[in-house]
N, CA, C and O atoms as CSV, one atom per row, in Angstrom:
chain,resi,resn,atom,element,x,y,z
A,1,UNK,N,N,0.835,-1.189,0.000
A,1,UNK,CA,C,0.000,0.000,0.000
A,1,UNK,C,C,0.878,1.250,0.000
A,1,UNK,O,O,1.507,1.526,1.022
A,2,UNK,N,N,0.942,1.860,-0.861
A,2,UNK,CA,C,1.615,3.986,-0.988
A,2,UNK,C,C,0.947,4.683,0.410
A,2,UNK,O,O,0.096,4.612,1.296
A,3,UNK,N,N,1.645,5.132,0.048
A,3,UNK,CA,C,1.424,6.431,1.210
A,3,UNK,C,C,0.986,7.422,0.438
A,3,UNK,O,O,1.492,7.594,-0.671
A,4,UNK,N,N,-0.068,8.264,0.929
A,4,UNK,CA,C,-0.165,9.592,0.200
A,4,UNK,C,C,0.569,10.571,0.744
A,4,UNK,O,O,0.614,11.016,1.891
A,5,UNK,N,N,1.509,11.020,-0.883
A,5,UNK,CA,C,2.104,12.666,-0.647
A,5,UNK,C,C,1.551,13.659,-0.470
A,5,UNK,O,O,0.569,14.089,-1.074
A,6,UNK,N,N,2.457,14.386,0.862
A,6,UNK,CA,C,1.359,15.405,1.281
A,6,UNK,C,C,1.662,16.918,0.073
A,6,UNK,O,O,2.830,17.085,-0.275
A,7,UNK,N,N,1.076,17.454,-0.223
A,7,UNK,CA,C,1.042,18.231,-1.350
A,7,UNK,C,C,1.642,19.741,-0.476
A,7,UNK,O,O,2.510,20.087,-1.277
A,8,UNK,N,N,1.661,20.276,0.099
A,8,UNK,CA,C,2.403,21.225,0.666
A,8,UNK,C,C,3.604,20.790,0.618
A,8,UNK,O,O,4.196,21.869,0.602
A,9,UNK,N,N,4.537,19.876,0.576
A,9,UNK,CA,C,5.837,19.091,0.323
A,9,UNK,C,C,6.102,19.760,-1.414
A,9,UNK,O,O,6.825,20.687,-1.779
A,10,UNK,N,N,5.106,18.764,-2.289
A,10,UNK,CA,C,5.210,19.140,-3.247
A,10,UNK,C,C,5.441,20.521,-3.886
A,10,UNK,O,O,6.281,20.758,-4.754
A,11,UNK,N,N,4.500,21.483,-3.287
A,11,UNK,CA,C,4.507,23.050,-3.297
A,11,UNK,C,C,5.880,23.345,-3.082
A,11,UNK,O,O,6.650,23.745,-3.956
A,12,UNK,N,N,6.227,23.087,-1.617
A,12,UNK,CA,C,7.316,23.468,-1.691
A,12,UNK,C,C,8.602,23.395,-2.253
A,12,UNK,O,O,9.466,24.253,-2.068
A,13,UNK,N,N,8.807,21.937,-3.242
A,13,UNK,CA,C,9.755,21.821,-3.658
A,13,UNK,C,C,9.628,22.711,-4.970
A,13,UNK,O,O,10.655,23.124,-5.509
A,14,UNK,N,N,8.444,22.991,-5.456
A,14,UNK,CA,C,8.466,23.779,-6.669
A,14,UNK,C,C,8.618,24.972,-6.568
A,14,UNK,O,O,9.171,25.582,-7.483
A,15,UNK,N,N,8.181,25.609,-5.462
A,15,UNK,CA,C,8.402,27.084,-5.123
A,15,UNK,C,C,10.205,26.674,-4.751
A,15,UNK,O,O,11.209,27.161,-5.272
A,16,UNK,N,N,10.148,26.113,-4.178
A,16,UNK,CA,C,12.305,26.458,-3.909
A,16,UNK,C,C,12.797,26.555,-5.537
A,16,UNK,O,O,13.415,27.491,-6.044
A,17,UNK,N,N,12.352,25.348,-6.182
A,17,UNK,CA,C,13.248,25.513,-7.105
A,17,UNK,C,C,12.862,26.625,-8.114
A,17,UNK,O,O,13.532,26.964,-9.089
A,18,UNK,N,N,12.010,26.989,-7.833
A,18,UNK,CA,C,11.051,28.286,-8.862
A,18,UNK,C,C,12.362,29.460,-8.277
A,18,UNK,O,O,13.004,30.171,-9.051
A,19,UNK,N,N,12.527,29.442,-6.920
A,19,UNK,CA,C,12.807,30.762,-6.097
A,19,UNK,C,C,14.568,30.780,-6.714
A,19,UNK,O,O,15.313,31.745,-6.885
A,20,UNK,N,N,14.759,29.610,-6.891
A,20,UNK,CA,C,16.230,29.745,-7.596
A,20,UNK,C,C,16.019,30.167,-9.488
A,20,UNK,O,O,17.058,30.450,-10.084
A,21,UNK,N,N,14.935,30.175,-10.139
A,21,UNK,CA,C,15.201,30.325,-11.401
A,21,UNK,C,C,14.588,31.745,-11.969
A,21,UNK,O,O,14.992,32.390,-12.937
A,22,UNK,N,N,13.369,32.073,-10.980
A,22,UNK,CA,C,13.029,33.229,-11.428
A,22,UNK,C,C,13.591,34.784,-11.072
A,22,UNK,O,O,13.615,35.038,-9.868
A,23,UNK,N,N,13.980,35.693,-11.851
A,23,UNK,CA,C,14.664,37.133,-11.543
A,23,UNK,C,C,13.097,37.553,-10.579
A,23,UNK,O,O,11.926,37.179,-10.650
A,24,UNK,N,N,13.778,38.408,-9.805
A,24,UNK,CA,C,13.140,39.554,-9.092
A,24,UNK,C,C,11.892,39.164,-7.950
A,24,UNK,O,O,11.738,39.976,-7.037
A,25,UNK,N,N,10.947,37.869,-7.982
A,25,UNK,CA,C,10.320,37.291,-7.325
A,25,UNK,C,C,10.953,35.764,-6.260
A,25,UNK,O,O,10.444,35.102,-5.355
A,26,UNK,N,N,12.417,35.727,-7.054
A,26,UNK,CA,C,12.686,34.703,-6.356
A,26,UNK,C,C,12.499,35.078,-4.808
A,26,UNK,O,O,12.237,33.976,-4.326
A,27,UNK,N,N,12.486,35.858,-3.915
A,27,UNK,CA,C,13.068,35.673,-2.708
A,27,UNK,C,C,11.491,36.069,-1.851
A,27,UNK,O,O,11.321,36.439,-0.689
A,28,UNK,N,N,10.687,35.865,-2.735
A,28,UNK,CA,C,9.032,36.040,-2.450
A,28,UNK,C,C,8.718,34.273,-2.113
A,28,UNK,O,O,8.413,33.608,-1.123
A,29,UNK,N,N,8.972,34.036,-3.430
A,29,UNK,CA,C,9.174,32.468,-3.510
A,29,UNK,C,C,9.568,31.389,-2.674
A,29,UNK,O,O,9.232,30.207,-2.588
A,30,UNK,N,N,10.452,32.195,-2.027
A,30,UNK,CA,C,11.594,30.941,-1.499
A,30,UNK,C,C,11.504,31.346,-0.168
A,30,UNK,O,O,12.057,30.695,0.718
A,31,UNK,N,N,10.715,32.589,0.112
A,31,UNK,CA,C,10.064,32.055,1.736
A,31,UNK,C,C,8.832,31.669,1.737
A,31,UNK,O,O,8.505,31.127,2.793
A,32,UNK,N,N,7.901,31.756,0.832
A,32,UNK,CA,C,6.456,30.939,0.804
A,32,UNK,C,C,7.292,29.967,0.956
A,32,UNK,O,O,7.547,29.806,2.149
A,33,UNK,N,N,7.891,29.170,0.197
A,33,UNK,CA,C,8.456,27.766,-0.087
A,33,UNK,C,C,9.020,26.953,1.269
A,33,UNK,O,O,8.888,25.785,1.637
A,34,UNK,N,N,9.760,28.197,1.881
A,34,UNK,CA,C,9.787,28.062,3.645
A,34,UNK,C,C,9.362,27.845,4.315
A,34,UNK,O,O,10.031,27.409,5.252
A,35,UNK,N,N,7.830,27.941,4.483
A,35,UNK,CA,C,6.897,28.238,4.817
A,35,UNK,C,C,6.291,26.610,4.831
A,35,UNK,O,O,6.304,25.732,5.693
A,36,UNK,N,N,5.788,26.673,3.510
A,36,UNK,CA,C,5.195,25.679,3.590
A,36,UNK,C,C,6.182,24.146,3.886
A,36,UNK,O,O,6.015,23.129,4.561
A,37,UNK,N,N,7.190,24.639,3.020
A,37,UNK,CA,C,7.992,22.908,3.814
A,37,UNK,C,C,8.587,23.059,5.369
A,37,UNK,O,O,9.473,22.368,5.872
A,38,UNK,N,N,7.964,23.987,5.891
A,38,UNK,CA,C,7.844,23.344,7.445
A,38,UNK,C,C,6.803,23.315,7.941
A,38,UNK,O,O,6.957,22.847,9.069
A,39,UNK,N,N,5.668,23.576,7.739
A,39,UNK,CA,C,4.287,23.104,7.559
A,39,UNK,C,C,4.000,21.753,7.254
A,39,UNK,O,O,3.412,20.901,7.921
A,40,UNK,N,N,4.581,21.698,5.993
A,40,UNK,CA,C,4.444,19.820,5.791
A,40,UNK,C,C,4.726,18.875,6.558
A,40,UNK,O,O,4.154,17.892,7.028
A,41,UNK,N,N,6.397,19.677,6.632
A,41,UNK,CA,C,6.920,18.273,7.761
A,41,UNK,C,C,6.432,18.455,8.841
A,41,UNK,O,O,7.082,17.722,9.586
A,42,UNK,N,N,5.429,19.152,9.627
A,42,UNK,CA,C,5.233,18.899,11.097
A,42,UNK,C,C,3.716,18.128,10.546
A,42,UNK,O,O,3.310,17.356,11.414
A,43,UNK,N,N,3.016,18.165,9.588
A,43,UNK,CA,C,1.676,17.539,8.909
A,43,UNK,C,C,2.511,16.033,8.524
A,43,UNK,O,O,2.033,14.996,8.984
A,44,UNK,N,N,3.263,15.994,8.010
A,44,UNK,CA,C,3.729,14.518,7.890
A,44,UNK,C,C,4.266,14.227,8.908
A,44,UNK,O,O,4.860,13.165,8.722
A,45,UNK,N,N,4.377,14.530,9.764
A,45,UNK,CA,C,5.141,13.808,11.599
A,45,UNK,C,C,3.736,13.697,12.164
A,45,UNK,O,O,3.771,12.979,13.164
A,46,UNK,N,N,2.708,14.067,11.942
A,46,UNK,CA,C,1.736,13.568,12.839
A,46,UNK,C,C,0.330,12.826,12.173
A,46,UNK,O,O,-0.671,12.533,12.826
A,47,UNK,N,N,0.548,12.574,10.531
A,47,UNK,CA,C,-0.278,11.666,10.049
A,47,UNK,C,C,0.090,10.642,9.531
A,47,UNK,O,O,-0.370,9.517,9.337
A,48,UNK,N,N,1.479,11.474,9.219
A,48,UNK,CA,C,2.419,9.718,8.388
A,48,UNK,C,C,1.909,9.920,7.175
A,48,UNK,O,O,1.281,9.001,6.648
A,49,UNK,N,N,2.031,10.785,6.707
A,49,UNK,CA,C,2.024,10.595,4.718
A,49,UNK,C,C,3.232,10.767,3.972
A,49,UNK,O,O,4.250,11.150,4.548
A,50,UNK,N,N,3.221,10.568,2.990
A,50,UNK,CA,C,4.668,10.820,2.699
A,50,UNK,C,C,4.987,11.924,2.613
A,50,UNK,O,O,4.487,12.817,3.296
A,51,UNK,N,N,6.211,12.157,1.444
A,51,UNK,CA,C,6.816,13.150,1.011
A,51,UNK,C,C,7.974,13.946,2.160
A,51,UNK,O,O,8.275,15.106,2.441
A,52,UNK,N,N,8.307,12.828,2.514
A,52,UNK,CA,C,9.558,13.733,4.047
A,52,UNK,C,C,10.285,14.457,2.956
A,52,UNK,O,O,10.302,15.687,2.889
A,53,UNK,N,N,10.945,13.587,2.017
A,53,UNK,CA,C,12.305,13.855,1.375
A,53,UNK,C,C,11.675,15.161,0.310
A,53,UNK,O,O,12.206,16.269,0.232
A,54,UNK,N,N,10.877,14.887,-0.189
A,54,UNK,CA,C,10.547,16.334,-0.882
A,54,UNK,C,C,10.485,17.872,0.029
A,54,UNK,O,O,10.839,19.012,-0.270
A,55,UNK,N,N,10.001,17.412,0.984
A,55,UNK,CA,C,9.785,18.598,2.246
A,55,UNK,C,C,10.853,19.532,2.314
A,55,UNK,O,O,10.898,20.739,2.075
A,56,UNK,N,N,12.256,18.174,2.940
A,56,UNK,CA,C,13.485,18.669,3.014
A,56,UNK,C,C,13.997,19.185,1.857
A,56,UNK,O,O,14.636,20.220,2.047
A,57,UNK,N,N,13.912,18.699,0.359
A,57,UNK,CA,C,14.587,19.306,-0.399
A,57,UNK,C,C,13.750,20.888,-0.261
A,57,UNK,O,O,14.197,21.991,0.052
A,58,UNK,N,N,12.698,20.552,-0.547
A,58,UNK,CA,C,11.974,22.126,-0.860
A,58,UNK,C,C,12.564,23.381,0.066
A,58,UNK,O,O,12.860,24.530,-0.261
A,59,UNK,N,N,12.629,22.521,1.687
A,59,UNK,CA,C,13.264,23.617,2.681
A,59,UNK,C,C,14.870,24.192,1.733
A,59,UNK,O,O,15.115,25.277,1.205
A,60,UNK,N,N,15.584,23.108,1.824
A,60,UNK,CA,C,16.695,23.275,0.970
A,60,UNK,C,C,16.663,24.289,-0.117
A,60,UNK,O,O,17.337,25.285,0.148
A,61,UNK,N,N,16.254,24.300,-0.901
A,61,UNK,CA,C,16.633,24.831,-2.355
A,61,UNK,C,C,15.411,26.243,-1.799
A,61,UNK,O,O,15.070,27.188,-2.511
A,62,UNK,N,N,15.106,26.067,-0.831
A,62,UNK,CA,C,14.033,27.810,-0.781
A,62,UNK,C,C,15.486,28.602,-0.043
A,62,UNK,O,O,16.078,29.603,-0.448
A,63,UNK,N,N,15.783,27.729,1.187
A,63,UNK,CA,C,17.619,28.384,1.753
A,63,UNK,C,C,18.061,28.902,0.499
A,63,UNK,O,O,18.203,30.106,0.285
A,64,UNK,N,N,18.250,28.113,-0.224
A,64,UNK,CA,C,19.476,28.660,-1.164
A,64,UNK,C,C,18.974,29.986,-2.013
A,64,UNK,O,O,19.616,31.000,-2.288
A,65,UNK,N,N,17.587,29.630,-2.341
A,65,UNK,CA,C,17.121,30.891,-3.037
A,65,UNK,C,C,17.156,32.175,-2.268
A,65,UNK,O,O,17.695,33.219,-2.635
A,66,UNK,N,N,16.465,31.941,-1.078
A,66,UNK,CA,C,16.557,33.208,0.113
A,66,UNK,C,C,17.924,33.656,0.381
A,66,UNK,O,O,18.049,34.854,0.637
A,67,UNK,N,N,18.931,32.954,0.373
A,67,UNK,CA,C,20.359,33.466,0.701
A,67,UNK,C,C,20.676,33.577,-0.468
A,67,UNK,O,O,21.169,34.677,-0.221
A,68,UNK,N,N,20.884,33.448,-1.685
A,68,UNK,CA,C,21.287,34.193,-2.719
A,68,UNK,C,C,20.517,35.573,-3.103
A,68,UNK,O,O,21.209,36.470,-3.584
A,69,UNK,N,N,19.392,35.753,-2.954
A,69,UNK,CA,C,18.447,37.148,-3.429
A,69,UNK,C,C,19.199,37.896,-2.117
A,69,UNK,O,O,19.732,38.991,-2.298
A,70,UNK,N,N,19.220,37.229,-0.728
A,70,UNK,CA,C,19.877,37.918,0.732
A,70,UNK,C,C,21.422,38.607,-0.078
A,70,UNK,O,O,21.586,39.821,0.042
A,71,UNK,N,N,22.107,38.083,-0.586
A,71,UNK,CA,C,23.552,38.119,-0.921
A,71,UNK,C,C,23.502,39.521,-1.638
A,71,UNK,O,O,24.165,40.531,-1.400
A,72,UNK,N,N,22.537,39.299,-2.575
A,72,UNK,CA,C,22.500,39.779,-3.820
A,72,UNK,C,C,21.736,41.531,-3.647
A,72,UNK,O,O,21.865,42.500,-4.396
A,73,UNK,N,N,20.937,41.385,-2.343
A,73,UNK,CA,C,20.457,42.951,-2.313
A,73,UNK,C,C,22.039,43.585,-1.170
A,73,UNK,O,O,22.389,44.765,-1.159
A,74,UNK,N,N,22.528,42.807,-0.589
A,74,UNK,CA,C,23.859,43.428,0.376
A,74,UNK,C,C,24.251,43.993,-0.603
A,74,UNK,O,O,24.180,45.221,-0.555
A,75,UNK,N,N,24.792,43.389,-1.819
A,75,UNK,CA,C,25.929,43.952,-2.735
A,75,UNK,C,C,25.092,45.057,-3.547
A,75,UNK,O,O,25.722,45.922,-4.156
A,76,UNK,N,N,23.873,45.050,-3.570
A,76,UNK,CA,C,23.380,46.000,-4.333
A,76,UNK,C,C,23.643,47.077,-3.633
A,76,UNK,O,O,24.130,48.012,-4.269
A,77,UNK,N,N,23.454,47.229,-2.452
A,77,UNK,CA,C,23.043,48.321,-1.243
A,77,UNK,C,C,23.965,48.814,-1.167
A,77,UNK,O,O,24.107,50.014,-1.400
A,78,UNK,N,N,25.349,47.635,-0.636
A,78,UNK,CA,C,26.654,48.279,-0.705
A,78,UNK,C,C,27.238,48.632,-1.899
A,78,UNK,O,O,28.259,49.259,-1.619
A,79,UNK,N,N,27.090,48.537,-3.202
A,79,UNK,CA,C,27.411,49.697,-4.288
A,79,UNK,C,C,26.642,50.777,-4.197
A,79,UNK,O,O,27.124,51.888,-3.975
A,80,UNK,N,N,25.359,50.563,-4.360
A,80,UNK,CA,C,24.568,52.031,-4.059
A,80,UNK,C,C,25.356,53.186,-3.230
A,80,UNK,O,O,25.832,54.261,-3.595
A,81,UNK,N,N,25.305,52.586,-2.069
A,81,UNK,CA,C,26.207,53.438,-1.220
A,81,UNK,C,C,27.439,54.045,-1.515
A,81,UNK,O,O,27.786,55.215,-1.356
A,82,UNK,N,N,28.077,53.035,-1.990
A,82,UNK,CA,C,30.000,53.559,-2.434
A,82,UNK,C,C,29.896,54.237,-3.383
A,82,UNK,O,O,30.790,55.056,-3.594
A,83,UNK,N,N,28.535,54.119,-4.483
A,83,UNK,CA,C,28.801,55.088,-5.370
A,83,UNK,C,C,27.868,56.649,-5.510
A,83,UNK,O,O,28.046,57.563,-6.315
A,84,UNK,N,N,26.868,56.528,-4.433
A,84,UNK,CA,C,26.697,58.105,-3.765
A,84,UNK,C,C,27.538,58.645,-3.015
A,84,UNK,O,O,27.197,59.730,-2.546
A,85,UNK,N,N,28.798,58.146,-2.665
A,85,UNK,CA,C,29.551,58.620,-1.976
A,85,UNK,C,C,30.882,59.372,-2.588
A,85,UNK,O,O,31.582,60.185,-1.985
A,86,UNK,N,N,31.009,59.029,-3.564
A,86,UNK,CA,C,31.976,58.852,-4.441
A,86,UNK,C,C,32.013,61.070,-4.848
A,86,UNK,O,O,33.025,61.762,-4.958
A,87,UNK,N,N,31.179,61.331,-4.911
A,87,UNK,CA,C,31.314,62.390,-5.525
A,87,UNK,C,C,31.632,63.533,-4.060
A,87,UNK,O,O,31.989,64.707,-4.167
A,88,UNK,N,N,31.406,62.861,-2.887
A,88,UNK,CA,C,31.962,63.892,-1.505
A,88,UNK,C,C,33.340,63.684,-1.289
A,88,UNK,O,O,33.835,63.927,-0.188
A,89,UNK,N,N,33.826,63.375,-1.975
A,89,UNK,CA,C,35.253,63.103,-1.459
A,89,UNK,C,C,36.050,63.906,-2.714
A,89,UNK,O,O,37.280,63.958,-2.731
């Protein structure tokens, strides 16, 4: 007998990997995606359906999306800055 996958698992693995491919919404993405794959896994720890391993990836690959868009507005911010500055000196 299968187990049924719990579909918030599923969500989430598509929103992580969405949150890594799409410009400008990724980091919208990839905390819904957060979101819901820890939602799942506490819904699959107390009914027993499947989809653990999708859960975890989804948590996974939403991290990576959230810390790259994270990376990616520092360096924006910190050029912004160095280069309004640039003309007081």
């Amino acid at each position: 007998m299968q187990q049924e996958t719990n579909g918030k698992a599923i969500a989430a693995l598509v929103l992580g990997i969405l949150s890594l491919i799409i410009p400008y919404i990724g980091l919208i993405l990839g905390i819904i995606g957060l979101v819901l794959a820890s939602s799942s896994l506490k819904e699959i720890a107390v009914t027993g359906q499947g989809g653990r391993g999708l859960a975890i990836a989804g948590r996974v690959t939403s991290i990576i999306g959230v810390a790259l868009y994270g990376i990616l507005l520092i360096i924006i911010i910190i050029s912004l800055v160095a280069y309004s500055t640039i003309g007081y000196y």
